[in-house]
PDB file as gemmi writes it, atoms N, CA and C in Angstrom:
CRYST1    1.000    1.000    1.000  90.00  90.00  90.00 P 1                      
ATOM      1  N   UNK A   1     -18.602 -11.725  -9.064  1.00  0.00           N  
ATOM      2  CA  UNK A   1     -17.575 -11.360  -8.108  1.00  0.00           C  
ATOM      3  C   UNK A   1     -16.645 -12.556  -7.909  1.00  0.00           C  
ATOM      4  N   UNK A   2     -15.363 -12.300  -7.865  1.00  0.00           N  
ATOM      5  CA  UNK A   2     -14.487 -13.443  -7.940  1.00  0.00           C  
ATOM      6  C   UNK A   2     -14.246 -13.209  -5.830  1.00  0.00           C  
ATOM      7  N   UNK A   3     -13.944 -14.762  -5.874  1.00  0.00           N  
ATOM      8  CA  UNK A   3     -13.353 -14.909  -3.936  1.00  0.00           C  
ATOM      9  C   UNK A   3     -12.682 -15.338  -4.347  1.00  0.00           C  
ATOM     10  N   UNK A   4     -11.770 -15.019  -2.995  1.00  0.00           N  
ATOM     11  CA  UNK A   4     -10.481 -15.849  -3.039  1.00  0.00           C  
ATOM     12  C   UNK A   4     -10.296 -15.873  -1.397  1.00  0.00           C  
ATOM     13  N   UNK A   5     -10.387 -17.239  -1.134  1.00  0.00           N  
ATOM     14  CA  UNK A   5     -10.531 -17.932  -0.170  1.00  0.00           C  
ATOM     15  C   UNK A   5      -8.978 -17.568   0.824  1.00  0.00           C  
ATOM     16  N   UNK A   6      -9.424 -16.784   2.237  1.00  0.00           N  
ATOM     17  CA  UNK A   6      -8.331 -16.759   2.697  1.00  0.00           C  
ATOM     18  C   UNK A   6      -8.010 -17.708   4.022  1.00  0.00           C  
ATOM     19  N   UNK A   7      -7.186 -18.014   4.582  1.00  0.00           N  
ATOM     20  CA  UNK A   7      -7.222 -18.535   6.112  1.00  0.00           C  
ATOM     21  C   UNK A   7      -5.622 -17.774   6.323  1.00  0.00           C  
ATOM     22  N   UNK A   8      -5.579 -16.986   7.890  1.00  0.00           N  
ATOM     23  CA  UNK A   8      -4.510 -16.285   8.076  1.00  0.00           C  
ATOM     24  C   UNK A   8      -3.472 -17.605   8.735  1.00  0.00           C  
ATOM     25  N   UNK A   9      -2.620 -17.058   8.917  1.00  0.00           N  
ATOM     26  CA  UNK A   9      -1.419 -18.343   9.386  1.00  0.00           C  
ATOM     27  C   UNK A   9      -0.808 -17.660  10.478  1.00  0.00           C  
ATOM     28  N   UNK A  10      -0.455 -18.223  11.126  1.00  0.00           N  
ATOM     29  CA  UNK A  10      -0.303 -17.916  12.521  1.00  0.00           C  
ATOM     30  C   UNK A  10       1.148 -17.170  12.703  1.00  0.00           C  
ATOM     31  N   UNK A  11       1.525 -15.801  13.537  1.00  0.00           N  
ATOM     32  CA  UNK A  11       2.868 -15.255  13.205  1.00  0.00           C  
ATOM     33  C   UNK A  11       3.028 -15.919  14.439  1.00  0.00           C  
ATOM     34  N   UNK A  12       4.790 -16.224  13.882  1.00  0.00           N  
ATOM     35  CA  UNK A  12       5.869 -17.252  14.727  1.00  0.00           C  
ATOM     36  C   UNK A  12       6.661 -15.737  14.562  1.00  0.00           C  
ATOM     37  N   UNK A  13       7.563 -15.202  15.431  1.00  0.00           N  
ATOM     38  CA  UNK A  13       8.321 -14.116  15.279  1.00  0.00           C  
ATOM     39  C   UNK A  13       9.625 -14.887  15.378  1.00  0.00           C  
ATOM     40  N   UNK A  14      10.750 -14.226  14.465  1.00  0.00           N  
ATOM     41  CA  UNK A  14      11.925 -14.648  14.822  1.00  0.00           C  
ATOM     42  C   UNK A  14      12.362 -14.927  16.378  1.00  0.00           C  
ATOM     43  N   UNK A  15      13.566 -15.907  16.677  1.00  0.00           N  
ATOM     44  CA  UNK A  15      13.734 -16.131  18.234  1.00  0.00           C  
ATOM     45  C   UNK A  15      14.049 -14.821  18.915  1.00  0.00           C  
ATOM     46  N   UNK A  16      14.801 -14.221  18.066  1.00  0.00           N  
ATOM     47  CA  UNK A  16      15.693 -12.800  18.448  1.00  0.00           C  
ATOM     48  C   UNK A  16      14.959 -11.560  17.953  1.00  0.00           C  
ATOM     49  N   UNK A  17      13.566 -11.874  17.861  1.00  0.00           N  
ATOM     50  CA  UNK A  17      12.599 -10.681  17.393  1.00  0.00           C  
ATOM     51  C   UNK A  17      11.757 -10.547  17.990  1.00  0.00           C  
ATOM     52  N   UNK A  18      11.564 -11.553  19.593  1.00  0.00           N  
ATOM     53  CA  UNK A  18       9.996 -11.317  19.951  1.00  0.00           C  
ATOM     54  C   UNK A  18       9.424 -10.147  20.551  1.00  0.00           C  
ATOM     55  N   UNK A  19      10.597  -9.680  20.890  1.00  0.00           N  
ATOM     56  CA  UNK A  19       9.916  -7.634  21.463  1.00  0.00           C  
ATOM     57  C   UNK A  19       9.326  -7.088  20.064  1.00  0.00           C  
ATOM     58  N   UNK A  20       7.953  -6.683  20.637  1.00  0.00           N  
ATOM     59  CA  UNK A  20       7.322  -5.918  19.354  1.00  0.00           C  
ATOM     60  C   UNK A  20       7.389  -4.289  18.949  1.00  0.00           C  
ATOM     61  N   UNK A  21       8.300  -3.846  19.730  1.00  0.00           N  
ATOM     62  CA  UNK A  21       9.027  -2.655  19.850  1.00  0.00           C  
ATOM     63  C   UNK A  21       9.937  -2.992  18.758  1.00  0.00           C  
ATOM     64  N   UNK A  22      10.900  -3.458  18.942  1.00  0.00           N  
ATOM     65  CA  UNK A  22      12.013  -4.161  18.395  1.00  0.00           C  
ATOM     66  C   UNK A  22      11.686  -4.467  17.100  1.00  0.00           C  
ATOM     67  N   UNK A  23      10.343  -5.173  16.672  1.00  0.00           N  
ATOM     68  CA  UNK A  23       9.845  -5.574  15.406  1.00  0.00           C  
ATOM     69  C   UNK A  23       9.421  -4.118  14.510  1.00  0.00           C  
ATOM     70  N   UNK A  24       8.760  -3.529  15.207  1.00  0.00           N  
ATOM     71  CA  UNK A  24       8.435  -2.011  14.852  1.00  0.00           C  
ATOM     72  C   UNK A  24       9.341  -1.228  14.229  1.00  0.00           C  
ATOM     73  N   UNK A  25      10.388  -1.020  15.468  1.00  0.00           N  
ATOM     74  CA  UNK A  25      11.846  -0.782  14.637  1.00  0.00           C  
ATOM     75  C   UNK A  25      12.720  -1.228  13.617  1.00  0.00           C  
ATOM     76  N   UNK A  26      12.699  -2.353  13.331  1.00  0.00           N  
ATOM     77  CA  UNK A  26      13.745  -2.751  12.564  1.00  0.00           C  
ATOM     78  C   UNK A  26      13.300  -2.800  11.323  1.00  0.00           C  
ATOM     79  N   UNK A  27      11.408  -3.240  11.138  1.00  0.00           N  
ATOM     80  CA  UNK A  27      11.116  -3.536  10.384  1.00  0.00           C  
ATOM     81  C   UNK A  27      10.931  -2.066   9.347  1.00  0.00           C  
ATOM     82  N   UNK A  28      11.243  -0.745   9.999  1.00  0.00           N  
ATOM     83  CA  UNK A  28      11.240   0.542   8.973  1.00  0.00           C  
ATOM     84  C   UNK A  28      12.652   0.800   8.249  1.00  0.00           C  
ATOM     85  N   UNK A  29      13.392  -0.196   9.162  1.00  0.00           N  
ATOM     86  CA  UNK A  29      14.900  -0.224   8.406  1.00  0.00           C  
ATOM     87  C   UNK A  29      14.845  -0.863   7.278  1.00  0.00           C  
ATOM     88  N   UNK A  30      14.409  -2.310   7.192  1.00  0.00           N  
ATOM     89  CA  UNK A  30      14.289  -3.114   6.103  1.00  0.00           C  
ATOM     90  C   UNK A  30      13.451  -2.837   4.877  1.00  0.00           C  
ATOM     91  N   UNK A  31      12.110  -2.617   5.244  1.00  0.00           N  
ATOM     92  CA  UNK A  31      11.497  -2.591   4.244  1.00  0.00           C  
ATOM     93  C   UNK A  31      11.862  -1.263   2.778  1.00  0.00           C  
ATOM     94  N   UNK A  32      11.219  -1.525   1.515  1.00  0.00           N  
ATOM     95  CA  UNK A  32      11.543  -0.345   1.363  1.00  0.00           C  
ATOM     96  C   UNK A  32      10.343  -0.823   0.009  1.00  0.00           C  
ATOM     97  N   UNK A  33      10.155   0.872  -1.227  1.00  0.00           N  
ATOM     98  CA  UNK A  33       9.899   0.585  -1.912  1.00  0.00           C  
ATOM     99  C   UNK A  33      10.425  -0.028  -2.973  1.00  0.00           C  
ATOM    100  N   UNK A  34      11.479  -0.856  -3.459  1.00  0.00           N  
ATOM    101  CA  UNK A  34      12.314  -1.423  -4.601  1.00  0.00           C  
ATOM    102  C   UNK A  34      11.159  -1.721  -5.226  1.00  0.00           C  
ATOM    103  N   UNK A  35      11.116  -1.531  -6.935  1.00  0.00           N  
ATOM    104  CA  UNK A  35      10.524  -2.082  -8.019  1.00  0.00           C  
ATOM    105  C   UNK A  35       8.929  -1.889  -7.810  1.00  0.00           C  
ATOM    106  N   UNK A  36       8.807  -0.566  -7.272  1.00  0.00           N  
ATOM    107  CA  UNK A  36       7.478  -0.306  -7.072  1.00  0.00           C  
ATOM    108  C   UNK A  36       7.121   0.919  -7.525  1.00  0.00           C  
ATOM    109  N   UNK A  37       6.888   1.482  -8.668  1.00  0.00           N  
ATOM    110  CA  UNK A  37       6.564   3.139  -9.151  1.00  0.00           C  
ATOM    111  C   UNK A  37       5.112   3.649  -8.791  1.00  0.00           C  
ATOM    112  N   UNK A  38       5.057   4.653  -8.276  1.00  0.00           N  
ATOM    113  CA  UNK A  38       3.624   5.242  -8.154  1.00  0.00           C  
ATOM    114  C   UNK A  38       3.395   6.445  -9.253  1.00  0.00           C  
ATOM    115  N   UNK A  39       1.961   6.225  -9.640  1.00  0.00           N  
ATOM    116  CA  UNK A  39       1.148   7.409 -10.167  1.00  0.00           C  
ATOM    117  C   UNK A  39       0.293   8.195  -9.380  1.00  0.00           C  
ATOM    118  N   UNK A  40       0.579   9.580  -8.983  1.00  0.00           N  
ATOM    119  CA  UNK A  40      -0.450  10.173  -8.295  1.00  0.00           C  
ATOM    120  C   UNK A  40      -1.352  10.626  -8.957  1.00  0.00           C  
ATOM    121  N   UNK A  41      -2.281  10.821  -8.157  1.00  0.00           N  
ATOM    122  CA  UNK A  41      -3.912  11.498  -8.923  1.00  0.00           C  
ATOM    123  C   UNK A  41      -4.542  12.479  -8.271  1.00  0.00           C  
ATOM    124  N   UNK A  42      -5.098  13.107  -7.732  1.00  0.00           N  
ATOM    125  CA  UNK A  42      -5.198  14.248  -6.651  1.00  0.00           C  
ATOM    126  C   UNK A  42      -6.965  14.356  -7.064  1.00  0.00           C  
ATOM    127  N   UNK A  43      -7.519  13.922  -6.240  1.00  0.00           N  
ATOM    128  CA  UNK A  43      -9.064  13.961  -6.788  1.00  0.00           C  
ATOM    129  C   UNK A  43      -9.143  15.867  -5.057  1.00  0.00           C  
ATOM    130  N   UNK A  44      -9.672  16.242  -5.917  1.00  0.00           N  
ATOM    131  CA  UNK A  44     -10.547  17.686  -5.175  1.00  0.00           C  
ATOM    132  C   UNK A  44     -11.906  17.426  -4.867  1.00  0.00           C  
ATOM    133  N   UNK A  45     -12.123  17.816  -3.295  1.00  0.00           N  
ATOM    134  CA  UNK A  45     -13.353  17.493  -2.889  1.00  0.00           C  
ATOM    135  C   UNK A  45     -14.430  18.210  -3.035  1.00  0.00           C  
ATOM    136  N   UNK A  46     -15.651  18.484  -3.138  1.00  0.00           N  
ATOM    137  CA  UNK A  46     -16.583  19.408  -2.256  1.00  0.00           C  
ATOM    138  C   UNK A  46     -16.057  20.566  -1.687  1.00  0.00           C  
ATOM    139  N   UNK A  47     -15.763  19.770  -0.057  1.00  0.00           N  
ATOM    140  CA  UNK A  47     -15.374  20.894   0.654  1.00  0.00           C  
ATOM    141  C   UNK A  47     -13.849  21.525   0.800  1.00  0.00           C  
ATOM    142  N   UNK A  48     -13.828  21.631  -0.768  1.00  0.00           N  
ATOM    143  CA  UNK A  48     -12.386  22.469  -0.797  1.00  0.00           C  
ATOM    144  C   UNK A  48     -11.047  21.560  -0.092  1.00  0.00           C  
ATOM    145  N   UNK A  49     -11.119  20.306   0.250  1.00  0.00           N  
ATOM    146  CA  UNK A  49      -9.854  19.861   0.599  1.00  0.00           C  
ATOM    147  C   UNK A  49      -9.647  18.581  -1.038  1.00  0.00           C  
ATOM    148  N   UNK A  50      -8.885  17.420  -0.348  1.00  0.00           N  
ATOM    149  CA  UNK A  50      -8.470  16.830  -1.834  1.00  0.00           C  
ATOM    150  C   UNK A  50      -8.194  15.276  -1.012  1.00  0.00           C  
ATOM    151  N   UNK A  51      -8.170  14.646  -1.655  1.00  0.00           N  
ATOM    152  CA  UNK A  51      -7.286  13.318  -1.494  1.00  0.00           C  
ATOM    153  C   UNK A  51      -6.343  12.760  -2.333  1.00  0.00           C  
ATOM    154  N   UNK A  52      -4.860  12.566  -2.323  1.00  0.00           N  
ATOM    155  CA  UNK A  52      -4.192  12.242  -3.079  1.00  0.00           C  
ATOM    156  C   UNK A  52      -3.940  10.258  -3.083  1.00  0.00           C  
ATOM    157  N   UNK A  53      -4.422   9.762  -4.374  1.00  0.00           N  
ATOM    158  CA  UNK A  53      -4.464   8.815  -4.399  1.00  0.00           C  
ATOM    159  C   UNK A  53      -3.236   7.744  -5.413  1.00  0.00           C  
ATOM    160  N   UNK A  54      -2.185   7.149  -4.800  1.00  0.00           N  
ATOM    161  CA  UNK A  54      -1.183   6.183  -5.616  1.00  0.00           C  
ATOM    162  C   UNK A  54      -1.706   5.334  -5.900  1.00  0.00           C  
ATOM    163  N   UNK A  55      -1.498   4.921  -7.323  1.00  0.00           N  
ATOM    164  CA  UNK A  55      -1.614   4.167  -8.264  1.00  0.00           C  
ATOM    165  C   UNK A  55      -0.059   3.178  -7.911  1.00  0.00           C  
ATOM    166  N   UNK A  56      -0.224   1.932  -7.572  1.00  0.00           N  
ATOM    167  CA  UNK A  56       1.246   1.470  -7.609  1.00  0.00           C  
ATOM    168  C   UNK A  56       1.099   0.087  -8.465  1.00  0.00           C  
ATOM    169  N   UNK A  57       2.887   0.609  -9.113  1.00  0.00           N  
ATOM    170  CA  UNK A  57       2.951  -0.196 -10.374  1.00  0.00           C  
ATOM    171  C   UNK A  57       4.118  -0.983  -9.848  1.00  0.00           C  
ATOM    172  N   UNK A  58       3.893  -2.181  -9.673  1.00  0.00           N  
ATOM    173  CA  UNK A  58       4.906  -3.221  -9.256  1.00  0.00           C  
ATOM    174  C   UNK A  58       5.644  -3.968 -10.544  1.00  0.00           C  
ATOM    175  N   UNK A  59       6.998  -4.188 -10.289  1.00  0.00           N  
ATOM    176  CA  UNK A  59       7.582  -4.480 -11.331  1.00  0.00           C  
ATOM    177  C   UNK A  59       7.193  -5.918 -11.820  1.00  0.00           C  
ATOM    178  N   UNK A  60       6.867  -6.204 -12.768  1.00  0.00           N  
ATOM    179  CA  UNK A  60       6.174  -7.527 -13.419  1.00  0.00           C  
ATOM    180  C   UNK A  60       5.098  -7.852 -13.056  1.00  0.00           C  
ATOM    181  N   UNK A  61       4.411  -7.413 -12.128  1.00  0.00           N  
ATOM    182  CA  UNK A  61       2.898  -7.026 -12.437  1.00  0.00           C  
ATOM    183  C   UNK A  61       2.102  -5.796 -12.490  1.00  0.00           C  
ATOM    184  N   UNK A  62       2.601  -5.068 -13.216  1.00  0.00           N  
ATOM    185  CA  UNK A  62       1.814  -3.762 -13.843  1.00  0.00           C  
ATOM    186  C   UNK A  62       0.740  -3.997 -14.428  1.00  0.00           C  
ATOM    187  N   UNK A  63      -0.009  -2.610 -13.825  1.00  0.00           N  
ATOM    188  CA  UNK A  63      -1.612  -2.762 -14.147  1.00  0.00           C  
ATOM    189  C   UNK A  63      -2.322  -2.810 -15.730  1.00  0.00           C  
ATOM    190  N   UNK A  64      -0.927  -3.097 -16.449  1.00  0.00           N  
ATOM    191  CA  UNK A  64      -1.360  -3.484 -17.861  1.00  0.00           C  
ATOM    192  C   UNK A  64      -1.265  -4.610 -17.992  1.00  0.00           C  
ATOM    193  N   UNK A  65      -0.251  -5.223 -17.546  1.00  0.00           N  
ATOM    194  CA  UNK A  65       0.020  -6.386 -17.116  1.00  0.00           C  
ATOM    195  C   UNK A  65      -1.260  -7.636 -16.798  1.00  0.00           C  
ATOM    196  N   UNK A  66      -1.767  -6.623 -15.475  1.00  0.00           N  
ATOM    197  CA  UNK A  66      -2.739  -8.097 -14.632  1.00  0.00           C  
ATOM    198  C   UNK A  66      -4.043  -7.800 -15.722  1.00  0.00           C  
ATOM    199  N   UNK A  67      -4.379  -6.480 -16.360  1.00  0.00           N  
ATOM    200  CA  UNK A  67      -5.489  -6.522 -17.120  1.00  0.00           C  
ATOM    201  C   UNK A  67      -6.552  -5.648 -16.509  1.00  0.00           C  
ATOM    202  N   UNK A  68      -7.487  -5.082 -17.569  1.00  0.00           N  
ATOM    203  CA  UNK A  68      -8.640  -4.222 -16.748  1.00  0.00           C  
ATOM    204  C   UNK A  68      -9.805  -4.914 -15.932  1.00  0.00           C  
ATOM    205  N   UNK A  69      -9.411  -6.507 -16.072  1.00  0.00           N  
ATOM    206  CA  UNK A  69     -10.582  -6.749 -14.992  1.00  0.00           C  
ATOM    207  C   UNK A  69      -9.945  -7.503 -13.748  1.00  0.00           C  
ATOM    208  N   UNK A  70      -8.458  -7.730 -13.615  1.00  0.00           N  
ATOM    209  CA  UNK A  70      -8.130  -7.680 -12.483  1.00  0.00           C  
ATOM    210  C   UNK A  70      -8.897  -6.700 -11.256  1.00  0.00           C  
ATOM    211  N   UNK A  71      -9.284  -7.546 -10.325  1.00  0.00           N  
ATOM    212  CA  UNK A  71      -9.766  -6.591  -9.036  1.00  0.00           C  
ATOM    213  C   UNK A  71      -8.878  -5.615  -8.375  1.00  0.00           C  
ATOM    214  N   UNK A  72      -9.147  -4.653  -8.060  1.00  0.00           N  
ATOM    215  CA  UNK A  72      -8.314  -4.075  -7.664  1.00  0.00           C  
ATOM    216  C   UNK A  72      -8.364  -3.697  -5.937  1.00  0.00           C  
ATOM    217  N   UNK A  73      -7.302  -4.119  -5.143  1.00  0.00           N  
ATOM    218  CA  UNK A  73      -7.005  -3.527  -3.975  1.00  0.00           C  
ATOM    219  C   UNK A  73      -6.684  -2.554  -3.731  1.00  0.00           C  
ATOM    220  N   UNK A  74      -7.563  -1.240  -2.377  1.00  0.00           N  
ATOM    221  CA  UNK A  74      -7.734  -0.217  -1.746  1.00  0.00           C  
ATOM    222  C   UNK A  74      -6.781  -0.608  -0.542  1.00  0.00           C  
ATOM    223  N   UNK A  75      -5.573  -0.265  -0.752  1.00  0.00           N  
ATOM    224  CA  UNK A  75      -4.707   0.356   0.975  1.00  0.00           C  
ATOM    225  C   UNK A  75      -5.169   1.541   1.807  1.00  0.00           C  
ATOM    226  N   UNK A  76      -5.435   1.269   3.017  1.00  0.00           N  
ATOM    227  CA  UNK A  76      -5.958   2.617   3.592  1.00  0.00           C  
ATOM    228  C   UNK A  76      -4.340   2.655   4.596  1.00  0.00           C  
ATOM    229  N   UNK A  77      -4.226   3.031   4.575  1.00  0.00           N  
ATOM    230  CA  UNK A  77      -2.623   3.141   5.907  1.00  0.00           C  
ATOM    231  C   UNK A  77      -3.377   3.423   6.930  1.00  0.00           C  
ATOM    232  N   UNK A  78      -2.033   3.606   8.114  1.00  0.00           N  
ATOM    233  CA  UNK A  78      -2.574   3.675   9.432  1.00  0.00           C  
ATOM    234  C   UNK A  78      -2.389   5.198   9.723  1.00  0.00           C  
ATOM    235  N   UNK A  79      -2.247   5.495  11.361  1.00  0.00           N  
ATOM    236  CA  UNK A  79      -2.318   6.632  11.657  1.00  0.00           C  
ATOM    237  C   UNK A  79      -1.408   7.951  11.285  1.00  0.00           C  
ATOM    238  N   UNK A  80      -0.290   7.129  11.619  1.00  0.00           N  
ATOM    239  CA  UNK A  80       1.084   7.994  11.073  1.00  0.00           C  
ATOM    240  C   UNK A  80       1.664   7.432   9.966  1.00  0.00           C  
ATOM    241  N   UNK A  81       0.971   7.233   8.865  1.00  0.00           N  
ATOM    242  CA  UNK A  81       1.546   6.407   7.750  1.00  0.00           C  
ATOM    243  C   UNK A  81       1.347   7.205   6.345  1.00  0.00           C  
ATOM    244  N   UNK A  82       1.325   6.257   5.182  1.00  0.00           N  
ATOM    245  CA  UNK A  82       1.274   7.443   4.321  1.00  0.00           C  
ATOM    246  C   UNK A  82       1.154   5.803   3.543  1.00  0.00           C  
ATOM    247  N   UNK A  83       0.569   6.161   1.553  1.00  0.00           N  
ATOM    248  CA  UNK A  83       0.349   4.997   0.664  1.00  0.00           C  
ATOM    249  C   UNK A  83       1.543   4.826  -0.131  1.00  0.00           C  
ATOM    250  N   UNK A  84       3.163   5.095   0.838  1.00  0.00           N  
ATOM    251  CA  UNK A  84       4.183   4.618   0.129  1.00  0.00           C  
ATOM    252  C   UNK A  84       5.016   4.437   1.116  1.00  0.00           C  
ATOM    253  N   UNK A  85       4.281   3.756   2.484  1.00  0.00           N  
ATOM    254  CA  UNK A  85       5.388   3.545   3.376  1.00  0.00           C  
ATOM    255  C   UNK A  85       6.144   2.170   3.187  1.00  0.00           C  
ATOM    256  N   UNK A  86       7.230   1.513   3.502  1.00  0.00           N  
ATOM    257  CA  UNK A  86       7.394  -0.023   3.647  1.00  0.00           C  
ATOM    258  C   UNK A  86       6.526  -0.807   3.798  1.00  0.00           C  
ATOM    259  N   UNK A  87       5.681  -0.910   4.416  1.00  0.00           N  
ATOM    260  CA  UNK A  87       4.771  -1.801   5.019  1.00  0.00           C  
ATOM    261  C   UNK A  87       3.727  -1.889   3.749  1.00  0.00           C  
ATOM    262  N   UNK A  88       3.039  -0.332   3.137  1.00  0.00           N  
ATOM    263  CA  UNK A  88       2.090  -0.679   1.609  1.00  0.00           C  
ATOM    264  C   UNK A  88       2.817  -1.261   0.694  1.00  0.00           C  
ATOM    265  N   UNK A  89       4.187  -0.875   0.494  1.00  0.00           N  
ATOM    266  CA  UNK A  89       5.104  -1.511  -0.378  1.00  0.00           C  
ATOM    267  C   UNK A  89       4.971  -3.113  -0.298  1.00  0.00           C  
ATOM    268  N   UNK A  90       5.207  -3.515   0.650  1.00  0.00           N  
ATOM    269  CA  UNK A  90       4.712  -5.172   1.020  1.00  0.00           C  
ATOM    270  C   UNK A  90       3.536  -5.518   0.803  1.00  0.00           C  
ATOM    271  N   UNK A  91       2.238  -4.639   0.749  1.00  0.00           N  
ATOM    272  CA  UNK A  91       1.222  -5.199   0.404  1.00  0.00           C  
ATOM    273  C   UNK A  91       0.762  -5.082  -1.007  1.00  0.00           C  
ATOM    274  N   UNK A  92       1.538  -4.036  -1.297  1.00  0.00           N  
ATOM    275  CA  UNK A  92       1.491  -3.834  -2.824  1.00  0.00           C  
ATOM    276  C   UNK A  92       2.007  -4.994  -3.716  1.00  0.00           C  
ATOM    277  N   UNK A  93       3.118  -5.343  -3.154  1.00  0.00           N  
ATOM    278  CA  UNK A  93       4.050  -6.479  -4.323  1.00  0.00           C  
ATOM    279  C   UNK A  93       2.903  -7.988  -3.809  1.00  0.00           C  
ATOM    280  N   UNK A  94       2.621  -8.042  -2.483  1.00  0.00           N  
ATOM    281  CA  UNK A  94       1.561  -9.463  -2.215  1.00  0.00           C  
ATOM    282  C   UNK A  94       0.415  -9.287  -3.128  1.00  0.00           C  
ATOM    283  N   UNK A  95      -0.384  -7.949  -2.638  1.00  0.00           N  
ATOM    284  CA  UNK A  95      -1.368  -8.104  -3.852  1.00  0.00           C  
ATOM    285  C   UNK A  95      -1.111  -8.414  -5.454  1.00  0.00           C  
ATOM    286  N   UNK A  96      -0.366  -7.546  -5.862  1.00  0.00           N  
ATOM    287  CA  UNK A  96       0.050  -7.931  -7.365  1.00  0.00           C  
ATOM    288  C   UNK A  96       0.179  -9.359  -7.571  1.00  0.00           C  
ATOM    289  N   UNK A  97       1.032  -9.868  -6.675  1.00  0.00           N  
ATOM    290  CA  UNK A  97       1.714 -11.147  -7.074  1.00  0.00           C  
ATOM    291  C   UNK A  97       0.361 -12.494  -7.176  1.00  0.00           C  
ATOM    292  N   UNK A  98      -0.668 -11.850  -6.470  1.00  0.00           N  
ATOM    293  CA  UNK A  98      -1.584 -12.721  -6.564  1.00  0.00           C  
ATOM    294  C   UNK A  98      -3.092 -12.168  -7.314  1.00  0.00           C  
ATOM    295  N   UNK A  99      -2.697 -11.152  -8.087  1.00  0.00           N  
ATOM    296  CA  UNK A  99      -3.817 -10.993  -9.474  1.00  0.00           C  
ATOM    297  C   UNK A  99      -4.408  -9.171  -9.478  1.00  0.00           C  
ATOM    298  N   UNK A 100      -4.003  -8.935  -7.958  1.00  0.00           N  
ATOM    299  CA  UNK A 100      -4.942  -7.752  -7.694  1.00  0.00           C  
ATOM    300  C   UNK A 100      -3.942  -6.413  -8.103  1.00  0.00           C  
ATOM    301  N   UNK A 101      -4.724  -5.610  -8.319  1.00  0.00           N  
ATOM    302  CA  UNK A 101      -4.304  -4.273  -9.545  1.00  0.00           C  
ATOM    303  C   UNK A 101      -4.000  -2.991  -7.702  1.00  0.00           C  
ATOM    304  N   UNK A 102      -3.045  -2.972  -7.295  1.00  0.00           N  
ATOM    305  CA  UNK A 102      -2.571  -2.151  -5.649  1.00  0.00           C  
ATOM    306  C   UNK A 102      -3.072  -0.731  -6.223  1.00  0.00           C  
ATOM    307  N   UNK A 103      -3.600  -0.071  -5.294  1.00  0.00           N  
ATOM    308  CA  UNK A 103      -3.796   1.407  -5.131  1.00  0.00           C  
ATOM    309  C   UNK A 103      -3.810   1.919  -3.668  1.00  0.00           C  
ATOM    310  N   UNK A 104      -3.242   3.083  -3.344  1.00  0.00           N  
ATOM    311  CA  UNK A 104      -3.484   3.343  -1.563  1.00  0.00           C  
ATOM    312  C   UNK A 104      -3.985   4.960  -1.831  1.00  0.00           C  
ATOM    313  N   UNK A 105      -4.530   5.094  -0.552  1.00  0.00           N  
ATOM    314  CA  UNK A 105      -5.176   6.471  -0.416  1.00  0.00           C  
ATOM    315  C   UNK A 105      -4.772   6.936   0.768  1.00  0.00           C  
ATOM    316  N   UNK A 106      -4.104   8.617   0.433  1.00  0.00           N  
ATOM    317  CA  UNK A 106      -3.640   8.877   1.437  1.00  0.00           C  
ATOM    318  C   UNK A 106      -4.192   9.849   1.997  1.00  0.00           C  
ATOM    319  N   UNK A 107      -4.553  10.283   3.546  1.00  0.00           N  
ATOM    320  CA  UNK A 107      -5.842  10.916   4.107  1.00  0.00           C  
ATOM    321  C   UNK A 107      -5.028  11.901   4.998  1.00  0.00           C  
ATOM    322  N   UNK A 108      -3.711  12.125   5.057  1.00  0.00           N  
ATOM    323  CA  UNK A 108      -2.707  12.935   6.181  1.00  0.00           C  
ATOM    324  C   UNK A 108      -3.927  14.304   6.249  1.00  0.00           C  
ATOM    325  N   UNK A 109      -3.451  14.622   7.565  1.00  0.00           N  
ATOM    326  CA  UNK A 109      -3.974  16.051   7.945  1.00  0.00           C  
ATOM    327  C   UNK A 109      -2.693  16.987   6.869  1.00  0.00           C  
ATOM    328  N   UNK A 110      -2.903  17.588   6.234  1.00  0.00           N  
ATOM    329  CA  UNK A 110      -2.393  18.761   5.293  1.00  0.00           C  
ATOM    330  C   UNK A 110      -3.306  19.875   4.393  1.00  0.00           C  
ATOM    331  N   UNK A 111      -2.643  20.956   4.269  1.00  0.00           N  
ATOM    332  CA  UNK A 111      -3.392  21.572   3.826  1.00  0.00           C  
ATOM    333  C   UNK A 111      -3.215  21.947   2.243  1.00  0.00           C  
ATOM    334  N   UNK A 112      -4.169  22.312   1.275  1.00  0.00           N  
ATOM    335  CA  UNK A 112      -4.202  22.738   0.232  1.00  0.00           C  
ATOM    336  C   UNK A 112      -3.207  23.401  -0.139  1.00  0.00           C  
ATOM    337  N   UNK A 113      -2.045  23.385  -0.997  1.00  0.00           N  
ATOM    338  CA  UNK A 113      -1.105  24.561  -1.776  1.00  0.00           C  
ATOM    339  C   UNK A 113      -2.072  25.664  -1.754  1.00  0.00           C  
ATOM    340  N   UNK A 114      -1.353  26.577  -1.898  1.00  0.00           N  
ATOM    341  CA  UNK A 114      -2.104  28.070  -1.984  1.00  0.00           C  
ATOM    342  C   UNK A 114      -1.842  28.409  -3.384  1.00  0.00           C  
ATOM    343  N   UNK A 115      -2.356  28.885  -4.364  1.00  0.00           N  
ATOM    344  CA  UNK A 115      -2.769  29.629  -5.353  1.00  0.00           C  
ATOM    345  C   UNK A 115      -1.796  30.873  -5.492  1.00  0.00           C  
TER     346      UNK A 115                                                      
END                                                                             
């Protein structure tokens, strides 16, 4: 098993950013996916529901790229989120950039297409 040694760094917020309302907001303006392609996969469960899972391919580090034994990072999103919001997009291009092969899983309440 490979580590990779982390220590977090302390957030300083911009002077004119410290409302975290404000950060919330702006930050869905900015972010985006640029240079990030997804592959979906749709695994079917058991109990008749599914999980649809992105494969994300960041530009210059594609998962051919980092190699099949690059580790690979699991995004779970948050409540109202989804595995191609701004925010995975940012963790997608960090992970890549530092060896790891990005994938997110997305768990929304939805229901099955109908037949």
């Amino acid at each position: 098993m490979t580590r990779i040694d982390f220590t977090p760094q302390p957030f300083i917020p911009h002077p004119l950013m410290r409302n975290a309302h404000m950060q919330t907001v702006l930050a869905s303006w900015f972010r985006h996916n640029k240079g990030i392609t997804y592959r979906r996969v749709r695994l079917d469960t058991p109990d008749d529901d599914f999980l649809d899972i992105d494969f994300a391919e960041v530009q210059d580090y594609s998962w051919a790229q980092l190699g099949d034994t690059a580790p690979i990072m699991l995004l779970m999103h948050g409540l109202e989120g989804n595995a191609r919001k701004g925010y995975a997009a940012e963790m997608y291009n960090a992970a890549a950039r530092i060896g790891y092969r990005p994938v997110g899983i997305n768990y929304l309440l939805a229901q099955k297409p109908s037949n």
